[in-house]
C-alpha positions as a printed NumPy array, in Angstrom:
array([[ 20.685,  -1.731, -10.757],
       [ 23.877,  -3.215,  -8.972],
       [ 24.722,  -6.377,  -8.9  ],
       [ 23.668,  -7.011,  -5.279],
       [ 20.5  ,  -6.129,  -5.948],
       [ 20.042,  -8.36 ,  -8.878],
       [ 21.111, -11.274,  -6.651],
       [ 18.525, -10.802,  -4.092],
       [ 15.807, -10.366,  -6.312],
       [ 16.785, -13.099,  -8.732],
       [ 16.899, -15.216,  -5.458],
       [ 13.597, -13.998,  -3.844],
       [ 12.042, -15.101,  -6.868],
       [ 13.477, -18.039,  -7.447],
       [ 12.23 , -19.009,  -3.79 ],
       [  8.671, -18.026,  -4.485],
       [  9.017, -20.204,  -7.618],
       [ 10.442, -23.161,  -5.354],
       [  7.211, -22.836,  -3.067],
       [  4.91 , -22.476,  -5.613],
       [  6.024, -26.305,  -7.096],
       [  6.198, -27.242,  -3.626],
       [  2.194, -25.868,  -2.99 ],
       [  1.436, -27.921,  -6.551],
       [  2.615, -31.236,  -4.516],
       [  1.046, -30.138,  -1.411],
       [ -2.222, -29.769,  -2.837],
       [ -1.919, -33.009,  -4.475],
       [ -0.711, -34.652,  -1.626],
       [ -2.682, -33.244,   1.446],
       [ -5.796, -32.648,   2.322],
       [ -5.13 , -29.428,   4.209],
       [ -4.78 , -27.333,   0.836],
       [ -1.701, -24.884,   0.559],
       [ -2.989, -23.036,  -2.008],
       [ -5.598, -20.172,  -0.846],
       [ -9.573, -20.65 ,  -1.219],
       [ -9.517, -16.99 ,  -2.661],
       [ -7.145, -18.511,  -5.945],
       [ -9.644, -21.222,  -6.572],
       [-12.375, -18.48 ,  -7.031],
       [ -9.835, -16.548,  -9.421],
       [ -9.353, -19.17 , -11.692],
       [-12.922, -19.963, -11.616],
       [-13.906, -16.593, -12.592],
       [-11.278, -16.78 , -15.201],
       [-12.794, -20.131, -16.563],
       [-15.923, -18.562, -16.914],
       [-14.043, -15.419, -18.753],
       [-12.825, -17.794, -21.492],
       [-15.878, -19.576, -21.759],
       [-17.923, -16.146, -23.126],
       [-19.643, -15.975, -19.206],
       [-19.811, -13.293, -16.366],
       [-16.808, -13.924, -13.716],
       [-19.703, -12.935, -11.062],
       [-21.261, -16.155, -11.812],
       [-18.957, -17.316,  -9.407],
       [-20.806, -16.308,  -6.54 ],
       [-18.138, -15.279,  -4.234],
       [-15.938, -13.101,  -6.433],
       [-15.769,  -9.747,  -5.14 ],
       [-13.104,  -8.002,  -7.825],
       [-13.04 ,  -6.079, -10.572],
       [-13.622,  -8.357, -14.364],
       [ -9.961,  -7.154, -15.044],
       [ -8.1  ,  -9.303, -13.133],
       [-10.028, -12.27 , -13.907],
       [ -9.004, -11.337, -18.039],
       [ -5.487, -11.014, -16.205],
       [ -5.854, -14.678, -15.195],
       [ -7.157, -16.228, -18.183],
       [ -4.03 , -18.064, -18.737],
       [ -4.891, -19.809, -15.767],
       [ -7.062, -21.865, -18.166],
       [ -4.317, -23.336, -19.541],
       [ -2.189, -23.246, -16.736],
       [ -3.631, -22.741, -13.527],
       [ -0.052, -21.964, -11.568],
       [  0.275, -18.801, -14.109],
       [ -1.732, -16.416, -11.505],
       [  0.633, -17.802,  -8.306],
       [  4.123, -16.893, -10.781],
       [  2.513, -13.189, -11.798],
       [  1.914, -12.495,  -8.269],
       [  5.494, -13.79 ,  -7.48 ],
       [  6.539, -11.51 ,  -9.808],
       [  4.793,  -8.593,  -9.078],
       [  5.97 ,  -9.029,  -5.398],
       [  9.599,  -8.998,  -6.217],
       [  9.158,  -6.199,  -8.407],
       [  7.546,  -4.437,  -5.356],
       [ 10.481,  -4.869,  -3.347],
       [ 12.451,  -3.335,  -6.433],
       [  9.999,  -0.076,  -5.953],
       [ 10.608,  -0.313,  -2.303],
       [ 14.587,  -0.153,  -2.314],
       [ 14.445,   3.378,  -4.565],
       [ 11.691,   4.326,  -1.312],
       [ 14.524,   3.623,   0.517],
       [ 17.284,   5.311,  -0.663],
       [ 15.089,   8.487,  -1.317],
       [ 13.893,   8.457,   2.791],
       [ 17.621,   7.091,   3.623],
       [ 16.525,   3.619,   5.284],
       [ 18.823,   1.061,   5.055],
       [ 18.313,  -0.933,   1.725],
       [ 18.83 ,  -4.371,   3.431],
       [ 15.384,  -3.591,   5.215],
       [ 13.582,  -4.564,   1.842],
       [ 15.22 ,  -7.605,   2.177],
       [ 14.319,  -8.506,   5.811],
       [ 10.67 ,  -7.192,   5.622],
       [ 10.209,  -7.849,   2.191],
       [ 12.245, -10.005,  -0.205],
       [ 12.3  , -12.732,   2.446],
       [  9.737, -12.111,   4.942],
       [  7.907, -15.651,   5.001],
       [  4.422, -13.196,   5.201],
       [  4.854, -12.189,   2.246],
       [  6.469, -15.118,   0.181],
       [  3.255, -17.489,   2.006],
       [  0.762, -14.647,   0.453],
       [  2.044, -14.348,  -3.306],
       [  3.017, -17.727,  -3.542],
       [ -0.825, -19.757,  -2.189],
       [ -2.679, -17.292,  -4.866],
       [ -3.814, -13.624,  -3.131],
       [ -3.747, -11.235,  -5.542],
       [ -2.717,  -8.286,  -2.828],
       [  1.002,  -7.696,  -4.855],
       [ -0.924,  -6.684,  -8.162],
       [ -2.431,  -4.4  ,  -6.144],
       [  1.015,  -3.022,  -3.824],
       [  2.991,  -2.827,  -7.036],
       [  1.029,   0.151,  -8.622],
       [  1.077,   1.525,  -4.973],
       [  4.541,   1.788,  -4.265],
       [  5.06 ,   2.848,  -7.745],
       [  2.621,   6.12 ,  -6.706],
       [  4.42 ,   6.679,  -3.267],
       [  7.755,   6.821,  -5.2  ],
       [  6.096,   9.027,  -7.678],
       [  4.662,  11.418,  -4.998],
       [  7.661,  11.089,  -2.526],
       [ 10.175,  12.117,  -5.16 ],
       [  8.015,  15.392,  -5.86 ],
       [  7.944,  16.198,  -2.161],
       [ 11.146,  15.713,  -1.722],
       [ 12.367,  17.849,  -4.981],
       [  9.888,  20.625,  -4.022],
       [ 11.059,  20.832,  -0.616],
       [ 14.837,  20.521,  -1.58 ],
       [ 13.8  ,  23.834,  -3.836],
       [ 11.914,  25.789,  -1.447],
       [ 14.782,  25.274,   1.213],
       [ 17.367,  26.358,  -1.474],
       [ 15.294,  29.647,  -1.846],
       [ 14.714,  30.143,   2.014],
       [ 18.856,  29.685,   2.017],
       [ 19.356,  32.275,  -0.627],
       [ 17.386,  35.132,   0.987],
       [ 18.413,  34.767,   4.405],
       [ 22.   ,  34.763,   3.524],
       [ 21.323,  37.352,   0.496],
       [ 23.45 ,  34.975,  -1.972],
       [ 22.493,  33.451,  -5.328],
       [ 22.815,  29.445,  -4.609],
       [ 25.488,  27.825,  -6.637],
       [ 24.339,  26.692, -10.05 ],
       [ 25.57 ,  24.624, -13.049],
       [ 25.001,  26.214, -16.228],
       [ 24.642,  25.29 , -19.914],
       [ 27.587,  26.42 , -22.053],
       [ 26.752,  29.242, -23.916],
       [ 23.507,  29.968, -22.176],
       [ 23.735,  32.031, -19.005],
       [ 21.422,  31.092, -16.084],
       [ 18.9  ,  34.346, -16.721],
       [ 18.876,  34.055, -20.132],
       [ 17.617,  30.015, -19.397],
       [ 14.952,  30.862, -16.744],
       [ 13.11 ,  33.168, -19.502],
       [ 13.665,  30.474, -22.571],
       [  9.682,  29.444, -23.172],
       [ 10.907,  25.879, -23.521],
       [ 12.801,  25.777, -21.01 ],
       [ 10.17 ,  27.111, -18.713],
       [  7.74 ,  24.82 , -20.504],
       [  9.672,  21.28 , -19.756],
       [ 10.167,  22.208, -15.918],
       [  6.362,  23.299, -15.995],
       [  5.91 ,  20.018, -17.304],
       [  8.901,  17.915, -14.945],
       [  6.819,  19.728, -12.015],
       [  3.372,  18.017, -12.982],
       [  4.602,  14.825, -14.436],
       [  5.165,  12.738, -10.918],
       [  1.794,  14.144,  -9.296],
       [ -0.212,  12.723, -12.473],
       [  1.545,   9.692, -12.681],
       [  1.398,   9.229,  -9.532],
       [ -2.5  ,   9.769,  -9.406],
       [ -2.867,   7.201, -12.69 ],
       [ -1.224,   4.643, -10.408],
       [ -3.368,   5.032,  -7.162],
       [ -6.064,   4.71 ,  -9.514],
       [ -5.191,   1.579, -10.454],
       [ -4.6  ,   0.768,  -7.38 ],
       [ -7.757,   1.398,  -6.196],
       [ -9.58 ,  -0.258,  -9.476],
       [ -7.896,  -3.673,  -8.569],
       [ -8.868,  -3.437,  -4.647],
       [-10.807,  -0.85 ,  -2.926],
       [ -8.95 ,   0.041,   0.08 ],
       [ -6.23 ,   2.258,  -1.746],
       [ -8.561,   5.359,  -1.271],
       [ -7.126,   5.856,   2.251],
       [ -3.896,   7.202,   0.98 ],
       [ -6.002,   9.995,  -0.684],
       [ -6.549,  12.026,   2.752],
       [ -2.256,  12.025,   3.032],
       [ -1.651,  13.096,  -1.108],
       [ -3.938,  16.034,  -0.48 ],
       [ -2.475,  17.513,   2.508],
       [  0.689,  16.764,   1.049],
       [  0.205,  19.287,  -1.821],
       [ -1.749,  21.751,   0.924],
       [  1.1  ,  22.738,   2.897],
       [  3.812,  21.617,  -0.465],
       [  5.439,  25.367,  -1.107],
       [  5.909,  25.303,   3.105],
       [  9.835,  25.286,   3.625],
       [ 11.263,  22.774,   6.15 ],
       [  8.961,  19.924,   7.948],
       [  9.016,  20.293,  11.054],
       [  9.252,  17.81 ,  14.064],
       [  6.155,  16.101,  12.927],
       [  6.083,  16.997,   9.239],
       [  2.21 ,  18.177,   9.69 ],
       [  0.336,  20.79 ,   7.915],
       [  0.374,  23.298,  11.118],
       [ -1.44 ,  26.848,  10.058],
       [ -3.1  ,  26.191,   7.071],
       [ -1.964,  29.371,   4.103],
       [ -3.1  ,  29.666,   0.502],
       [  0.357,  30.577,  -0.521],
       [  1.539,  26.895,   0.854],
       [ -1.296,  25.378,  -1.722],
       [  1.169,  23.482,  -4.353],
       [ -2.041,  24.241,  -6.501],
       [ -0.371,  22.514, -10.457],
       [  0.433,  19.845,  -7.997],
       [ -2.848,  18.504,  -6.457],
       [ -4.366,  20.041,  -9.835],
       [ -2.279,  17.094, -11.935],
       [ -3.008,  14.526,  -9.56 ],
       [ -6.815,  15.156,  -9.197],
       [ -7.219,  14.99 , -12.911],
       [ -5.378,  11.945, -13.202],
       [ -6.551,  10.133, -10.399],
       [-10.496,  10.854, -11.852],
       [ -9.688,  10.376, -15.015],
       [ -7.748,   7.22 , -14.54 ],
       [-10.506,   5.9  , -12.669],
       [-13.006,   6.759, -14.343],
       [-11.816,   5.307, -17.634],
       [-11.22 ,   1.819, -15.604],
       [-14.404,   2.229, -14.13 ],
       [-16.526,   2.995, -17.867],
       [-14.192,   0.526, -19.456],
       [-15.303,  -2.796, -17.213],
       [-19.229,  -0.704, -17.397],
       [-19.177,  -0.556, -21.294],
       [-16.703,  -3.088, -22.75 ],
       [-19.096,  -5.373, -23.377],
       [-18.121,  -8.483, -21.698],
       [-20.812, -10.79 , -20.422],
       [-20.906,  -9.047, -17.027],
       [-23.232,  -6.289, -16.712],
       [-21.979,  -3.009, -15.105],
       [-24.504,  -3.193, -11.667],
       [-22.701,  -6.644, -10.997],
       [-19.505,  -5.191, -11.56 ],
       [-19.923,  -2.256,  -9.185],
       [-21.871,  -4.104,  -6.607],
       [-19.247,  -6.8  ,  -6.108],
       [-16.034,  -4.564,  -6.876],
       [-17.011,  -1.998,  -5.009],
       [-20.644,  -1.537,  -3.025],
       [-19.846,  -4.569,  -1.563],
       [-17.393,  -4.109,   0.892],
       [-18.447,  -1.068,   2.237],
       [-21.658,  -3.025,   3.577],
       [-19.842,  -6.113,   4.302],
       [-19.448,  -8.388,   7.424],
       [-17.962, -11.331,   8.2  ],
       [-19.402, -13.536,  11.604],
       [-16.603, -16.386,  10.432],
       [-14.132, -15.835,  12.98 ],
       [-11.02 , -13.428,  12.297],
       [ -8.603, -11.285,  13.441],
       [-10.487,  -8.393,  13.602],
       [-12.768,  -8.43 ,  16.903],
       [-16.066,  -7.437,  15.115],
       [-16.759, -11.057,  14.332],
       [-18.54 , -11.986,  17.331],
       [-20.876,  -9.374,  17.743],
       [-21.459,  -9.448,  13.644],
       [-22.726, -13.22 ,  14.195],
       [-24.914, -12.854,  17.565],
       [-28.675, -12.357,  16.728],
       [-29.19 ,  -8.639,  15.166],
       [-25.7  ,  -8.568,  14.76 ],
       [-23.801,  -5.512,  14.885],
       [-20.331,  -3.415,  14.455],
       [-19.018,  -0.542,  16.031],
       [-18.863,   2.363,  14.503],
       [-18.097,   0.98 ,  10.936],
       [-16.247,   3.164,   8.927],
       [-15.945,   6.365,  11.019],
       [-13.223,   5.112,  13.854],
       [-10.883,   4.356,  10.568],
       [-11.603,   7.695,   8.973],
       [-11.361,   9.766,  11.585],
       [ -8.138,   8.398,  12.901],
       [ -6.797,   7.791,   9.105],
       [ -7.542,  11.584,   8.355],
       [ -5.995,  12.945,  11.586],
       [ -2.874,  11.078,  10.916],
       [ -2.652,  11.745,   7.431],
       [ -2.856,  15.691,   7.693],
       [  0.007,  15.535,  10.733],
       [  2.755,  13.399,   8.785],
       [  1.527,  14.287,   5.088],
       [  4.911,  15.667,   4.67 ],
       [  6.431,  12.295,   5.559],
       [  4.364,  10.179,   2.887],
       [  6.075,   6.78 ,   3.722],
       [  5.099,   6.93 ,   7.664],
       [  1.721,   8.322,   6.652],
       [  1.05 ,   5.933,   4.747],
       [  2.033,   2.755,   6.91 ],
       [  0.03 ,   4.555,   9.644],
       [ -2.579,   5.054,   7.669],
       [ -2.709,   1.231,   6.777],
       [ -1.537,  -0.317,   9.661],
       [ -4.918,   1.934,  11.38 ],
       [ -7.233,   0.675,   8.926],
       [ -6.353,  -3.06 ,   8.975],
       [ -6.729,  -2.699,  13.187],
       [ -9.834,  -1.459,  12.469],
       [-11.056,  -3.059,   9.686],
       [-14.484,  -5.248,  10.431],
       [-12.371,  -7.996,   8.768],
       [ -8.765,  -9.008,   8.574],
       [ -6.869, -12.052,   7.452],
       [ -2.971, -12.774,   7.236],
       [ -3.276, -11.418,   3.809],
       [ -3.781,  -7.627,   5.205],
       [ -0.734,  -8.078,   6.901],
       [  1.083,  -7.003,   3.234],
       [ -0.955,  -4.013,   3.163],
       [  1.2  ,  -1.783,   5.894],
       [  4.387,  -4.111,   5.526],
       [  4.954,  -2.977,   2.356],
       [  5.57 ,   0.537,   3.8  ],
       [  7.671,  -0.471,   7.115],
       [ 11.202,  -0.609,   4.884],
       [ 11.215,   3.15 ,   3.299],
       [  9.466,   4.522,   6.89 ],
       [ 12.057,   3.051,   9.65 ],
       [ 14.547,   6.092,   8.728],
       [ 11.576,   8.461,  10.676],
       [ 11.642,   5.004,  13.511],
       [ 14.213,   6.505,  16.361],
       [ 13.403,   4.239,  19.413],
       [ 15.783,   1.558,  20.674],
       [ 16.092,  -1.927,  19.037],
       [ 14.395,  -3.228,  22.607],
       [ 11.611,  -1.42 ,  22.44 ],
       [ 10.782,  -2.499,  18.58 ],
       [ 12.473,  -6.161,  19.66 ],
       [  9.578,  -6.08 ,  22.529],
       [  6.557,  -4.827,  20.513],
       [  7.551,  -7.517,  17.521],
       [  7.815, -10.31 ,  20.49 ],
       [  4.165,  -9.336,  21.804],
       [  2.82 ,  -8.999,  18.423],
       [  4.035, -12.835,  17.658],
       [  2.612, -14.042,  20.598],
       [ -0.673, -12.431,  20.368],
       [ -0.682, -13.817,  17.011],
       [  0.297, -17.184,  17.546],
       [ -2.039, -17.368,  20.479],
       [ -4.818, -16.708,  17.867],
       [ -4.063, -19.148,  15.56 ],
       [ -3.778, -21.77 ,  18.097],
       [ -7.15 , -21.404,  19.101],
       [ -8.603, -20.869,  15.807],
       [ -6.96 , -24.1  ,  14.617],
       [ -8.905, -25.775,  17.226],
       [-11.927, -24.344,  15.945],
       [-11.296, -24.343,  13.063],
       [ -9.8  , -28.448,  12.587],
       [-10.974, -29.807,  15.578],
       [-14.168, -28.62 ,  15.781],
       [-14.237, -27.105,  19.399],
       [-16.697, -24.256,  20.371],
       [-13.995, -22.139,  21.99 ],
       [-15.634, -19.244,  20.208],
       [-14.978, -16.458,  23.249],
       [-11.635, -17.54 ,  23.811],
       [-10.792, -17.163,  20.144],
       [-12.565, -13.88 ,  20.739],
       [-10.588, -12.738,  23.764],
       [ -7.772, -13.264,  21.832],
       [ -9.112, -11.115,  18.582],
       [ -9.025,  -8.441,  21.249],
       [ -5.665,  -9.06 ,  22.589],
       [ -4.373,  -9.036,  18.85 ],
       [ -5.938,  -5.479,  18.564],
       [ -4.201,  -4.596,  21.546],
       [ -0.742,  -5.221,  19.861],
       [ -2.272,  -3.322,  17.043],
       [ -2.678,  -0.541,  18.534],
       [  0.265,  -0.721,  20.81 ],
       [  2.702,  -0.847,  17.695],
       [  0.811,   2.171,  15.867],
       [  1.478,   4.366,  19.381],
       [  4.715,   2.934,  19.772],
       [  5.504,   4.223,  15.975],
       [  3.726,   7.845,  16.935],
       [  5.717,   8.142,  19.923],
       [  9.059,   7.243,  18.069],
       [  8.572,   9.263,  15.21 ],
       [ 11.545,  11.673,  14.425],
       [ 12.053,  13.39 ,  10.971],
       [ 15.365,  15.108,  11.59 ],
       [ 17.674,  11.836,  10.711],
       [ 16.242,  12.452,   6.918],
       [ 15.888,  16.138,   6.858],
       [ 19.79 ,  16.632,   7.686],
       [ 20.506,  14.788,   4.722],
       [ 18.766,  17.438,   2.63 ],
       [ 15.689,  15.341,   1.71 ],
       [ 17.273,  15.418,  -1.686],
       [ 17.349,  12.209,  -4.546],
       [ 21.087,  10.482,  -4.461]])
């Protein structure tokens, strides 16, 4: 690690630690609380950890048992939560700067979006958990980028070699010549094993991803078309699995990151079942998991479902299948192009989502730095859509703050504008679509510095 690098993240986390003593004084001071209502129900949980009880006695957690063990320190110190986010956020921002320099973004991106986006900083530092969560998740895009990117720096190298009908330049071993090394067992045995390792580990990660928080599973549609069309030379304009071919199946590939995945979360899974903590396994699953695939929220949000979800015989349209269907569609046309799949993939469901806070914001963010190397429209146009996007927002939270403090029933106003934030949603998501262009990274190689 340079010593740049070390400066900005020794400084980004130093600033989180600044506004977490400054959120200890506001708290004490105000009565308009900085730290987050969801941190309050952490600590409780993990109060009720230490005393031998069930975190789900605390009615409104909705999380696995493990981070509330995570948090027991918090007994003793209730800022230790806020400073383990802190850290895990910095350390995603470490995760995100190798991202870069593997999709050739500019590095200083991470520190714009990132490092010292006040988003971000404002999440970690009033108590969400989200960065416990993005840290394992970057960690299993860099894990399954790097494998795309070495498989498709190997299957170009071989379409080179018989087009042109000449070996591609090698460095050998002394004493060992290349053919005699391509049929040594071991040899054959540790790149059998190099080949798997990043699609497992990359698997273990999602699934702990997904443990912590639920929504990690949409990334799964994107891994598996990934490894689909894997042994298919070049990308493409789009990068999408166009004419699907058995031959193209990277089969050791999605083989090692099935098992994992399953396995990984299955053992997480049996582990908070059977551990034996006070909890019993149906509250664990119901409020980890079953939970928020039922849930609704009629306290006003970003998300536009809100209103209808609180009117008599409430309602939502569509649930679930708008995301999926536009998630999956996406997924199998940039699969090859994991970063932008991703951030389309989560910047789609949070639009969609039947509930969404500032909080989601971190959940596509995260991915903007590594995918604005495949982002080839004009600084206006992205200068624009980030101007319309700030105004739809603020216009939001100027209502809702008169709701919300003041007590005013501007409840279809605060609607209208719940709809106008979706529009600047969506607009950025077809803005992204319509910019897309994978040649700026695939004619440097695609290839690890």
């Amino acid at each position: 690690m340079d010593g740049q690098l070390a400066w900005w993240l020794a400084a980004a986390f130093a600033l989180r630690l600044a506004m977490i003593a400054y959120g200890c004084w506001h708290d004490a001071a105000m009565p308009v609380k900085y730290t987050d209502v969801d941190y309050e129900v952490f600590t409780d949980a993990a109060l009720r950890v230490c005393a031998g009880r069930s975190p789900y006695d605390r009615q409104t957690y909705r999380y696995p048992p493990t981070l509330a063990v995570l948090l027991t320190p918090n007994c003793l110190w209730k800022p230790f939560g806020k400073v383990l986010f802190a850290a895990a956020d910095v350390a995603c921002g470490l995760v995100l700067v190798h991202l870069c320099r593997l999709t050739r973004s500019p590095v200083k991106t991470v520190y714009a979006l990132w490092l010292l986006n006040p988003v971000v900083i404002n999440v970690s530092t009033r108590g969400n958990a989200d960065a416990l969560v993005l840290l394992p998740l970057t960690l299993s895009l860099l894990c399954h980028t790097r494998y795309l990117h070495r498989i498709r720096g190997e299957a170009e190298a071989t379409n080179s070699t018989t087009e042109h009908g000449k070996p591609s330049l090698c460095v050998s071993k002394p004493g060992k010549e290349p053919a005699q090394r391509a049929l040594d067992p071991s040899v054959a045995a540790r790149a059998a094993f190099s080949s798997s390792a990043d699609p497992a580990v990359s698997g273990c990660l999602l699934a702990v991803a997904v443990h912590l928080r639920l929504f990690p599973v949409i990334f799964l549609p994107s891994v598996v078309a990934a490894y689909a069309v894997a042994r298919q030379g070049g990308a493409g304009s789009a990068g999408g699995a166009a004419g699907f071919r058995l031959s193209r199946v990277d089969f050791r590939a999605l083989f090692a990151f099935g098992l994992s995945f399953a396995g990984s979360l299955a053992l997480s899974t049996g582990g908070c079942c059977f551990a034996g903590g006070a909890w019993s396994c149906s509250d664990f699953l119901q409020n980890a998991y079953f939970y928020h695939y039922g849930r609704t929220d009629h306290r006003h949000n970003l998300c536009p479902h809100w209103l209808p979800a609180g009117l008599p015989g409430g309602f939502v349209f569509g649930g679930f299948l708008p995301q999926a269907v536009s998630i999956t569609a996406l997924s199998a046309r940039y699969c090859r192009h994991p970063s932008f799949a991703w951030l389309l993939a989560a910047l789609v469901f949070v639009t969609l989502n039947k509930v969404a806070t500032v909080q989601y914001f971190t959940w596509y963010l995260c991915f903007l730095p590594p995918a604005t190397s495949y982002l080839q429209g004009s600084r206006r146009l992205y200068a624009s859509l980030a101007a319309f996007w700030l105004l739809c927002l603020a216009l939001w939270l100027g209502t809702a703050y008169t709701v919300e403090f003041r007590g005013e029933a501007h409840f279809v106003s605060l609607w209208a504008c719940s709809l106008l934030f979706l529009v600047a949603n969506a607009a950025v998501v077809c803005s992204f679509i319509c910019t897309f262009d994978s040649r700026p990274v695939e004619s440097e190689g695609g290839k690890l510095d």
